[in-house]
Structure formats: structure tokens, C-alpha cells
C-alpha positions in Angstrom: 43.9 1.7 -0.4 44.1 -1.0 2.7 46.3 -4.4 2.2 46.3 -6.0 -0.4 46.4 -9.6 0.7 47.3 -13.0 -0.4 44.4 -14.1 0.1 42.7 -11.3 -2.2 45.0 -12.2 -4.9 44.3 -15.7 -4.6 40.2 -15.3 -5.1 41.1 -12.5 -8.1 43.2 -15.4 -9.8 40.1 -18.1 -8.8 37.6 -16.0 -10.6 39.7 -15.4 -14.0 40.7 -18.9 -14.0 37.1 -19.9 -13.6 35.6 -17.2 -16.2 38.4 -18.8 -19.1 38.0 -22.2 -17.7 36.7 -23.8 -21.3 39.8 -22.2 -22.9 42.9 -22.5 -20.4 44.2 -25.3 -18.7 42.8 -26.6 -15.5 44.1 -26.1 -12.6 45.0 -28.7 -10.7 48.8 -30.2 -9.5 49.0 -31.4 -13.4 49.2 -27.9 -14.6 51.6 -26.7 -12.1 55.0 -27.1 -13.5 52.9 -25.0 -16.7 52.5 -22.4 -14.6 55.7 -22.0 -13.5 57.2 -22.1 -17.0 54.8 -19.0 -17.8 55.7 -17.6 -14.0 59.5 -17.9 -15.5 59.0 -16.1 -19.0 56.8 -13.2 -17.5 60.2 -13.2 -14.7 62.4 -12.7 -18.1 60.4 -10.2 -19.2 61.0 -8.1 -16.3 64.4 -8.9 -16.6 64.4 -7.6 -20.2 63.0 -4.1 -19.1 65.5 -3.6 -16.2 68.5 -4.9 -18.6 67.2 -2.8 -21.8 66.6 0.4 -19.8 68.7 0.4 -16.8 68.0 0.2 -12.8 67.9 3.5 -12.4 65.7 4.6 -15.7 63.5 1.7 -14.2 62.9 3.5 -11.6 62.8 7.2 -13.2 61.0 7.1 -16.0 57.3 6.7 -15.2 56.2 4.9 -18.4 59.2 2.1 -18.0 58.0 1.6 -14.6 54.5 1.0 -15.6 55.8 -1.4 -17.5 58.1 -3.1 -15.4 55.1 -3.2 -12.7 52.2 -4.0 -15.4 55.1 -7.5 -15.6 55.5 -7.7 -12.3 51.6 -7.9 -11.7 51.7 -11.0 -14.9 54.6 -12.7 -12.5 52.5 -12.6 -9.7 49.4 -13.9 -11.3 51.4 -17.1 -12.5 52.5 -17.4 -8.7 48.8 -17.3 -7.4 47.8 -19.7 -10.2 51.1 -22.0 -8.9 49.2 -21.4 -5.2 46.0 -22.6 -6.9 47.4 -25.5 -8.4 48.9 -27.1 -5.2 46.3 -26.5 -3.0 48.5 -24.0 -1.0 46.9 -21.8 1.0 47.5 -18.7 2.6 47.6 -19.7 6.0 50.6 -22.2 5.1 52.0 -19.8 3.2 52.2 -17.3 5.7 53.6 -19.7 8.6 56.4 -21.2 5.7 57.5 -17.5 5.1 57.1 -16.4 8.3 59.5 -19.6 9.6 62.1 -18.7 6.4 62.1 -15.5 7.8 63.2 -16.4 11.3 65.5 -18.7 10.1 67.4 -16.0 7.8 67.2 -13.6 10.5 69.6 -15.5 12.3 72.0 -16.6 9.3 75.1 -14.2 8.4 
């Protein structure tokens, strides 16, 4: 399996939003601050897992871990849907992280 890139991710969101547009909110900047409610409860959930079981169970124990990364796919789906909302592409997404980076490289 090759990268797996923003962009990917971004056209898998496009295509489920657009298959359930007649039942889920549209997206669009108005449904952006939705989104990253949802975004915040799936983060909680994965939070719930790693609190209930442990780091290191978390980690161990293969059907926890399908878990915690079958919630950590639903966190990143309300990310891209975020992306989607604003307009933001990955281009600009790339150079922002790319210029945080750089920045935090040289903090501490």
C-alpha cells in the first residue's frame, strides 16, 4: 500500500458526502462548526477507549486497537469534512503545516 494522501482522503469524504447529500447537512462554511462538534465527540470516544483500557492494552490487544483505530478513522473523517467545509485545500494545508513545523522546530 503507497501514501495515503490528503488529498485521497479529501475526494473519499467528497464522494460520501455527496452519495448522503439529501439526508446530511451540506457542506458548506455554515456546517463547519457541526462538524467540528462531531470531530470533538468521535475525539472523546477515542479518549474513552484509551482511559477504559489503558495505553498500553491500547496498544496490545489487537481487538482494542481496532477499535481505537476504526475511531480514529471517524475523527479523521470529521476533519476532512471541516477541510470540505472551508474550502481548504491540500496545498494550503500542506504549506500551513509545513510552516508550523519549521516554526516548532526552532521553539524549546
Amino acid at each position: 500500500m503507497g501514501d495515503f494522501t490528503v488529498e485521497e482522503m479529501l475526494a473519499m469524504q467528497q464522494a460520501l458526502q455527496e452519495k448522503h447529500k439529501d439526508k446530511w447537512e451540506l457542506i458548506g462554511p455554515e456546517a463547519g462548526k457541526h462538524k467540528l462538534l462531531w470531530m470533538l465527540g468521535e475525539v472523546g470516544e477515542v479518549i474513552d477507549i484509551i482511559k477504559k483500557n489503558g495505553d498500553k492494552t491500547a496498544v496490545e490487544d489487537a481487538a482494542i486497537r481496532q477499535h481505537l483505530v476504526e475511531e480514529m478513522a471517524d475523527v479523521l473523517m470529521y476533519y476532512n469534512d471541516v477541510l470540505l467545509c472551508y474550502g481548504i485545500s491540500e496545498q494550503e494545508l500542506k504549506e500551513a503545516y509545513t510552516a508550523k513545523f519549521e516554526k516548532n522546530m526552532t521553539r524549546w
